[in-house]
N, C-alpha and C positions, 0 to 999 in steps of 0.2 A: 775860181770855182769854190761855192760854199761847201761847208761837209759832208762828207760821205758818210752815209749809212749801209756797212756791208750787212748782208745778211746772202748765208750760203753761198751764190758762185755769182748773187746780184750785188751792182755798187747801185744805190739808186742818190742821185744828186740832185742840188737845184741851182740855176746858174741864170742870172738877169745882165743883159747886156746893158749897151745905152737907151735903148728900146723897151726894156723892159719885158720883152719877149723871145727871144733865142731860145733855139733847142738843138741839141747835137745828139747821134746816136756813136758810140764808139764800141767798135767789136773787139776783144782784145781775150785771142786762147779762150780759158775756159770760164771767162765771165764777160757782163754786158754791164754799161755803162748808160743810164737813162737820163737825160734832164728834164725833168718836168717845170713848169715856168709857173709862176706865181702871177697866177691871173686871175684870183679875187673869186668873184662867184662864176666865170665864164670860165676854169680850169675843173672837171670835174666835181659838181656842186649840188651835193641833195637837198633839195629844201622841203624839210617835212611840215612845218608848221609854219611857213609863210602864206599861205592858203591849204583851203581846204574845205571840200569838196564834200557834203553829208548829206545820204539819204535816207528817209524816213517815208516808209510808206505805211500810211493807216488804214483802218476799217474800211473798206467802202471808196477811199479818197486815195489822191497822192500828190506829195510836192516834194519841190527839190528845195535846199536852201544851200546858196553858194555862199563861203564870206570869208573872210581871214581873222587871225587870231590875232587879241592885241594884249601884250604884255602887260598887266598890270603891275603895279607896287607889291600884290600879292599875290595873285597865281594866275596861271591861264585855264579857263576852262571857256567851253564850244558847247551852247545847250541847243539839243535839236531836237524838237519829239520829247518823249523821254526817256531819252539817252542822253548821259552829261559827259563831254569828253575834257578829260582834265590833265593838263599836263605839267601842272605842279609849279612851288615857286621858284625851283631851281632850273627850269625846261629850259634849254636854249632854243635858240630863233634856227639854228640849221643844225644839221650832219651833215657836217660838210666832206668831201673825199677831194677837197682841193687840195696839192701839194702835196698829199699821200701818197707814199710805195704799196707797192701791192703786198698784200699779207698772205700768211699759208694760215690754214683754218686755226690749227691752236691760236693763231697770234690774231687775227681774226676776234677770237670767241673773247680774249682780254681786251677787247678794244673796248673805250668809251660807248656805253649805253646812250640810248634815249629812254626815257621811263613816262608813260602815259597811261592813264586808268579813264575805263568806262565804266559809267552807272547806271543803273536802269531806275531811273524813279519814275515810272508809269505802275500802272497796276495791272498792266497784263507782262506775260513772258515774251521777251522776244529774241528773234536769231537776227546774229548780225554776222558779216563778215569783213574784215579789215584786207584792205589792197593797200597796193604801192604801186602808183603808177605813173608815167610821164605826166609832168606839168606842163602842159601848152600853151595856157599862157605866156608861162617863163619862158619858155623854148621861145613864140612867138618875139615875147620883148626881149630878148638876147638875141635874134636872131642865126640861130644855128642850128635852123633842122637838117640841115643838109652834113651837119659834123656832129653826130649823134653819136655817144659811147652804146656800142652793141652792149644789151644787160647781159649777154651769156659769162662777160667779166664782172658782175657785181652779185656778192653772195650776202648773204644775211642769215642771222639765227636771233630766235625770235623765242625769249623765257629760258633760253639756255640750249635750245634742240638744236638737233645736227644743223650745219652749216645749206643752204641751199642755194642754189642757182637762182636769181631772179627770171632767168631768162628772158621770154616772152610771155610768160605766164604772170598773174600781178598779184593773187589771191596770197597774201602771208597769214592770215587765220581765219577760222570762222569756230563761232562758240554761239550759245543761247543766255543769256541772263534770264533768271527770276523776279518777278516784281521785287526792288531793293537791294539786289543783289549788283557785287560790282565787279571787275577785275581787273588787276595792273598787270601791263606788258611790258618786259623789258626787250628793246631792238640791238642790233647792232648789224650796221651795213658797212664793208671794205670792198678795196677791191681787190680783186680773186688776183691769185699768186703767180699767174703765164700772162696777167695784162700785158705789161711791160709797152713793145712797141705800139699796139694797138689801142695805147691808153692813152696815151699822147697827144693835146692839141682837142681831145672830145671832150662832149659836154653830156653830160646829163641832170635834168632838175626832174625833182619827182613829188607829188604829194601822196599823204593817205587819204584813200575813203573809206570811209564805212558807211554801208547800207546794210541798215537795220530794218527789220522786218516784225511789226508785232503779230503773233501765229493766231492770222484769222482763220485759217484749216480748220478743220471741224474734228475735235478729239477722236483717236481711234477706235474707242468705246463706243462710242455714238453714232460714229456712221457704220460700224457694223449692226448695231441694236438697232437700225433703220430699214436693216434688210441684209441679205446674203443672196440676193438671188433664186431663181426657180429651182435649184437644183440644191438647195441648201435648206436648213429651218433651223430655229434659236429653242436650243432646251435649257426650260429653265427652272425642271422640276427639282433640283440640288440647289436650295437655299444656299450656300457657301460660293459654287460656279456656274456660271451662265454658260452652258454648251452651247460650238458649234458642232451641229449635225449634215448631213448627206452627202453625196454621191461627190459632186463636185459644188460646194458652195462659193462664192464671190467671198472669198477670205487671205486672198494671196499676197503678200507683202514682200516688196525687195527691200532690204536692210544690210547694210555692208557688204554686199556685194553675193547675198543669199536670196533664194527665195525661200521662204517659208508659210505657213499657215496657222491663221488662228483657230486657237485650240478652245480657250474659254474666256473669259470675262470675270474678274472680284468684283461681285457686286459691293461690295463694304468700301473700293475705292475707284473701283473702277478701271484697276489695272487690266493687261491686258495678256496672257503666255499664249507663244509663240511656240510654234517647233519647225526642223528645216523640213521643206519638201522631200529632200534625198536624205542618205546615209552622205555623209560629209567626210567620214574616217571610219578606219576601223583597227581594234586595239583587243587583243584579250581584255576582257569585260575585269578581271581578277587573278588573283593567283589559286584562287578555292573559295573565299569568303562572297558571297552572294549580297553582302551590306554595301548600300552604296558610300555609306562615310567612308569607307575604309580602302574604297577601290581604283583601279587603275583609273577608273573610267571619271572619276570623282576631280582626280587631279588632272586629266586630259584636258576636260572641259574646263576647269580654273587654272590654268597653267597659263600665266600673263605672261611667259617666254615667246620668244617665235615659233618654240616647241609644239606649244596648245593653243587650246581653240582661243578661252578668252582674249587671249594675246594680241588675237588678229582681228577681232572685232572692233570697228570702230568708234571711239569715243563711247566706251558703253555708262561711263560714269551718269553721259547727260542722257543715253537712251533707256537705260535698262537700269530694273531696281538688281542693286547690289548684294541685297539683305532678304530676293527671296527666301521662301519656305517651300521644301519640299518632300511629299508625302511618301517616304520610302517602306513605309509598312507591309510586310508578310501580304499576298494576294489572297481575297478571301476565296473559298470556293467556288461560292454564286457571283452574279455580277453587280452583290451589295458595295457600295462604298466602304474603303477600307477603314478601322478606326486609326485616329493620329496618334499613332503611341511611338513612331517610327520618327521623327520629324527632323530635317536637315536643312541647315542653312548653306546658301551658292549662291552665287550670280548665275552659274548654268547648272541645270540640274535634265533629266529627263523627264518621259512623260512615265507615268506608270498606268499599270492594267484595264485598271478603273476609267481613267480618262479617254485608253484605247475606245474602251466598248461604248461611252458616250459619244463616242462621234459615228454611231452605228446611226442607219436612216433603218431600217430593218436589219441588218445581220453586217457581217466583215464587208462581203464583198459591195455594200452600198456603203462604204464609210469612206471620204476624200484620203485617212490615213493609211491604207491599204497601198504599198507600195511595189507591191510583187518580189520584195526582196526584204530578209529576214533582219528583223534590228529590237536590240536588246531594250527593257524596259528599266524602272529602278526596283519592280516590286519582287523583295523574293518568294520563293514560291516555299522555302524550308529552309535549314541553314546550311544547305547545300549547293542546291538548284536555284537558279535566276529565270523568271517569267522572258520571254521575247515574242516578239511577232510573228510566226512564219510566212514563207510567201505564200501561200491560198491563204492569209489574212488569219487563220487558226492561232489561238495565241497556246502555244508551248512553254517548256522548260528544260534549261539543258546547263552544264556545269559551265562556271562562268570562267571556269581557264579559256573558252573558246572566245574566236574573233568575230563575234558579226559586227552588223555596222552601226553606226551610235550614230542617233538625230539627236543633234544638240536643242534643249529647250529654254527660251528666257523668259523673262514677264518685264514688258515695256512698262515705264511712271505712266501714270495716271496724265500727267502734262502732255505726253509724248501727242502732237496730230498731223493730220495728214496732209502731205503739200498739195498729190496728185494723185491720178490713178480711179481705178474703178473698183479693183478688189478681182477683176480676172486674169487669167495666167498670160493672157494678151497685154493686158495694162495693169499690173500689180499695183496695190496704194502703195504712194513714196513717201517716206517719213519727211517731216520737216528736219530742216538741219543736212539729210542725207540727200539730197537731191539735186547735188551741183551739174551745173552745165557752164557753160563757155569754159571747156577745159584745154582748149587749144592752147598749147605749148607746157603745161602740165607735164614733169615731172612724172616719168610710169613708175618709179618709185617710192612716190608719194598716196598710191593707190591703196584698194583694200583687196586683200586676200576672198579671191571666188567672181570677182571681176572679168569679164570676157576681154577677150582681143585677137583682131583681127592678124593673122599670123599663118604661116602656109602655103600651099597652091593648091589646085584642083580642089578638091574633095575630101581637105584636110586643112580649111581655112580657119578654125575654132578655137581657141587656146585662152583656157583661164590663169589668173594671178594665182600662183599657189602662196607665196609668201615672200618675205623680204630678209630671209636665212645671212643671208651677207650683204653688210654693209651697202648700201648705194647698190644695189643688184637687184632686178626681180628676177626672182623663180616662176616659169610660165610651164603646166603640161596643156598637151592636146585635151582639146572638154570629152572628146571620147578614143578610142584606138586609131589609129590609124586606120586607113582602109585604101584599097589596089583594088580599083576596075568593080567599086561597088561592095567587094565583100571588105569583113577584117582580113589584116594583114596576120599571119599568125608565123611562131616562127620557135624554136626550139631555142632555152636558152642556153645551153654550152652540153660538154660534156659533163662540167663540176658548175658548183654555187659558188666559183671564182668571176667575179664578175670582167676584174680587169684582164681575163685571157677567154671572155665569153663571147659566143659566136653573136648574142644580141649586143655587146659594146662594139662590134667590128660593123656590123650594121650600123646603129644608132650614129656614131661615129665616122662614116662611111656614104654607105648608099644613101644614108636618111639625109645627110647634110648634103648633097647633090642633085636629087631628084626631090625632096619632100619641103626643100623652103626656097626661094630666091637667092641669090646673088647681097644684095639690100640687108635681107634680113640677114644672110650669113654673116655679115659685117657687125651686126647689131650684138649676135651670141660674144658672151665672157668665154673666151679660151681655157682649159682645162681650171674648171673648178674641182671641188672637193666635193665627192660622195660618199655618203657612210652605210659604211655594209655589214654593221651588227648582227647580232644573231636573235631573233626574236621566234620563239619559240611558243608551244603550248603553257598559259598560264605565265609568258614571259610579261614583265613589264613593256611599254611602250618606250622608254627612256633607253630599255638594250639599244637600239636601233643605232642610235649616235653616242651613248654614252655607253663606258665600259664601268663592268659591275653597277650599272645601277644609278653613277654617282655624276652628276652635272658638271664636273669639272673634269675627269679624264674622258677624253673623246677615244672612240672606237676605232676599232680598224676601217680603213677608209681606202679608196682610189680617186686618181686623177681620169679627170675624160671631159671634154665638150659639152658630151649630151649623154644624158643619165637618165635615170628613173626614180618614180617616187618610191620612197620609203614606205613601213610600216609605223601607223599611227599620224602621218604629215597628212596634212588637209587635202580636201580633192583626193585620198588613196581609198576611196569608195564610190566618187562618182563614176561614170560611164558604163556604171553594168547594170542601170534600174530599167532600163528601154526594153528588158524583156532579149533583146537581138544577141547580148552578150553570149549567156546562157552560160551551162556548167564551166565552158573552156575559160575564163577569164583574160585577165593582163598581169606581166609580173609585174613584180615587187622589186627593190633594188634587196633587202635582205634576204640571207638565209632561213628559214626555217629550224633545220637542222646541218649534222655535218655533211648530208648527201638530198637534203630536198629543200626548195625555192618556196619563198612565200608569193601565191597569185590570189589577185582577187577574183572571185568569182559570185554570180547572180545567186548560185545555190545558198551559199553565205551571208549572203553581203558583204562581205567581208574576206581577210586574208586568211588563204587555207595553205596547206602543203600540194605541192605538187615536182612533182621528177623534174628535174633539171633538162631531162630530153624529153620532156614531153612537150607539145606544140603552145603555148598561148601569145594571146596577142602584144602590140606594142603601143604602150601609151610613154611616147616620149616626154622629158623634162629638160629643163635647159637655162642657164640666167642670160639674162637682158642689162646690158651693160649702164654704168650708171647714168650716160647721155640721154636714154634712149627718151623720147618727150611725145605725148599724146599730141593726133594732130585733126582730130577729128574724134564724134560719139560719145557716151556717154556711160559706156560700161555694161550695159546689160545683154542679154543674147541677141533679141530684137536690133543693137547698134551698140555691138564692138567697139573698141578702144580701134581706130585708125594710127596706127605709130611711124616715128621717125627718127633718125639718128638727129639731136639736137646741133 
């Protein structure tokens, strides 16, 4: 027997008889004994640049170009279209997992790279995405479809990011190049740390593709400037912004996993601001200061944590300018344009006053941003008082210690266009880049925050991505309360703002997990995770919630449970109460308010208010999704849910 290589409770070995193929499995107490046989490229065998498989669709046209790489004296490079795929002079001809033990992720992540760079030398922008997928050829000329390694054991991390499953899913990036612009990937594929017997004697060959796409879409700027619709019209008396106006215009955009609505147009580039359709969260706007530099609401929205908004958005570097400007200036009386003496730099900023009343067709109630629930602006009204929305569309002022709810606003690049879509709230425009399909076997992990999925029974089948808080877990709540025989489900939370001895955790925990999901699904939930049950109060910061005093490194007091509830200031802790249906009664909160009253959301607010701990509100459960769990049908949006399965 040739050497052993222990690692933890595995000997994994290799042993060639006269045959040159023997395998033995020996069980022995509390370790296993594997021989893997050394059989060349027919033992476990990637072969990433022995072919390869590149598509280029252009203008108008399309073709495919199949062909293999051939080693030069000086580098390999693949020119298709114009994209150059170049794998350098040092590239090897395979990644091979022949003769390999199976690795755990850290050992995994030090393994040998493959390192390959694409170029865009065309002179338009294009999106491409890179896969890894079965070689069929190879498979054919080996003959071994019938002894195929299940990918659920082959992981790969890909520029250094967390380790993933290949599974059935094949998609390992997707990015845009700029005319001239390029970028180097570094891979690494092993196999997963429980192969062992089931790795044995299979085969797998795989190559990459990339199909590149140059973005014949028609810029977002321009198919809006084209029209909005009967029920919409373009103002364009403000030299600096091109308004969208009325009632309901053809301006609706899905973008990671939101809907939102175009707000204006820069004429000077032609960029495009965005705000969401709903209140997305809600936070004390301040502790008193009504500035938006200075405010809770300032770092919510740029909080690249899993805390805040930025964070959950996806890829915004390639969607969204970074280095907006936003007009946070004093509300003037009239509904003159305010002057820029106030000016703030963010990648998410809000809309202010000004922009409100631009999207008037005649008055509030004909304006699409009328949401019948209250949500704060940036502009202050004095160095006290902060402007907001009310619900009859009245724009107010109130001390910004309070919670209403925050529409986050971005301004799309100028490059940014359109894949799909019509611009109605039936077929939203889909950005290029954000518009994957064949997600079947997908990773729900690898999702974006505000994502739908299919989840529940009866009359409680709706559930969005709220976030990816732990590791390899999604966070999922119901998209609105629960609901029994057509009404909300409504239900007193305890005696005290104890959550873990509260009569809503004996439910949630209880009846909800019997009657309100399957059998399946029940399988799918991560067993007693962690919730944080900070105290967020009037004028509290949003970081109380999970963080104690304030500070990102001591976490708050917290309980264990199943199934929980959203927080104060976590994403989705403002939807499900704009439908008018909610009304004053709301849904809790998993925090305290104070030492004797609960934070609920409610319609009157938009936002998280106090309410008695025995008084009645509804139940919008939350809950994590284990890290198997794999998309198996849809596409994300409300229209067609996320269909899931335990992988």
């Amino acid at each position: 027997m040739a050497e052993f290589k222990k690692r933890k409770k595995y000997h994994v070995a290799e042993e060639n008889d006269s045959k040159g193929a023997s395998k033995y499995i020996k069980k022995n107490y509390d370790y296993r004994e594997v021989a893997l046989t050394k059989m060349g490229k027919r033992q476990l065998m990637l072969t990433l640049v022995s072919i390869f498989a590149v598509t280029f669709l252009a203008i108008g046209s399309s073709f495919a170009i199949f062909t293999t790489s051939v080693k030069s004296s000086d580098y390999n490079v693949i020119k298709v279209g114009t994209l150059n795929i170049d794998f350098g002079s040092d590239a090897n001809d395979t990644i091979s997992l022949a003769d390999q033990y199976p690795l755990t992720d850290e050992e995994g992540l030090l393994s040998e790279p493959y390192i390959f760079t694409i170029t865009n030398t065309g002179t338009l922008t294009a999106d491409y995405t890179i896969s890894l997928i079965d070689d069929d050829d190879m498979i054919t000329q080996d003959g071994c479809s019938g002894n195929l390694l299940n990918k659920n054991y082959i992981k790969y991390s890909i520029d250094g990011g967390d380790p993933r499953i290949l599974g059935s899913g094949d998609q390992i990036a997707t990015d845009t190049l700029e005319s001239g612009g390029e970028k180097t990937y570094t891979l690494r594929v092993w196999l997963e740390d429980n192969a062992l017997n089931d790795a044995i004697g299979k085969h797998f060959h795989g190559k990459i593709v990339v199909n590149a796409t140059n973005q014949t879409g028609e810029l977002v700027a321009g198919s809006l400037q084209s029209g909005v619709g009967e029920e919409g019209e373009i103002n364009s008396d403000d030299s600096s912004q091109t308004f969208i106006a009325g009632v309901n215009p053809d301006n609706y955009v899905w973008y990671s996993g939101k809907l939102w609505r175009v707000v204006s147009i820069d004429p000077k580039d032609n960029s495009v601001k965005l705000v969401t359709q709903w209140n997305v969260a809600s936070i004390p706007y301040s502790n008193g200061d009504p500035a938006f530099q200075t405010s809770y609401a300032y770092n919510w929205l740029n909080d690249t944590s899993v805390d805040g908004f930025l964070g959950n958005l996806r890829e915004p570097e390639k969607f969204i300018k970074m280095d907006a400007v936003w007009n946070a200036t004093t509300a003037t009386s009239d509904d003159s344009k305010p002057q820029e003496t106030t000016m703030v730099t963010a990648a998410v900023g809000l809309l202010n006053s000004y922009e409100f009343k631009k999207s008037f067709s005649l008055d509030a109630l004909s304006s699409y941003l009328w949401i019948q629930a209250p949500w704060w602006t940036l502009s202050p009204e004095d160095d006290k008082l902060l402007t907001y929305i009310y619900s009859n569309g009245s724009i107010g002022s109130y001390e910004p210690q309070k919670a209403f709810g925050l529409r986050p606003s971005i301004v799309l690049k100028p490059s940014v266009r359109i894949a799909g879509g019509d611009g109605t709230i039936e077929n939203p425009y889909r950005l290029s880049g954000d518009n994957d399909t064949n997600l079947s076997g997908t990773m729900l992990s690898e999702r974006y925050s505000g994502e739908y999925v299919r989840f529940g029974t009866g009359e409680n089948t709706l559930y969005r991505i709220v976030s990816h808080e732990t590791k390899g877990l999604t966070k999922i709540t119901s998209a609105m309360p629960l609901k029994s025989g057509g009404d909300y489900l409504s239900s007193a939370y305890g005696r005290s703002n104890d959550f873990s001895s509260s009569v809503i955790k004996t439910f949630l925990n209880g009846t909800y997990l019997t009657n309100y999901i399957t059998s399946d699904q029940r399988n799918m939930i991560e067993e007693n995770t962690t919730w944080y049950t900070g105290t967020v109060g009037y004028g509290s910061s949003y970081v109380l919630a999970k963080y104690a005093n304030g500070s990102t490194t001591t976490l708050a007091s917290s309980t264990t449970a199943t199934i929980g509830l959203l927080r104060v200031g976590e994403l989705l802790a403002s939807e499900g109460v704009v439908d008018g249906s909610v009304g004053s009664t709301g849904y809790w909160l998993m925090n305290p308010y104070d030492s004797s009253s609960m934070n609920a959301m409610t319609l009157d607010y938009g936002g998280a208010n106090l309410s008695s701990s025995s008084a009645s509100g509804y139940v919008k459960p939350a809950l994590n999704l284990k890290q198997n769990v794999i998309i198996t049908g849809g596409t994300g949006t409300q229209q067609d849910p996320f269909e899931i399965a335990l992988s």
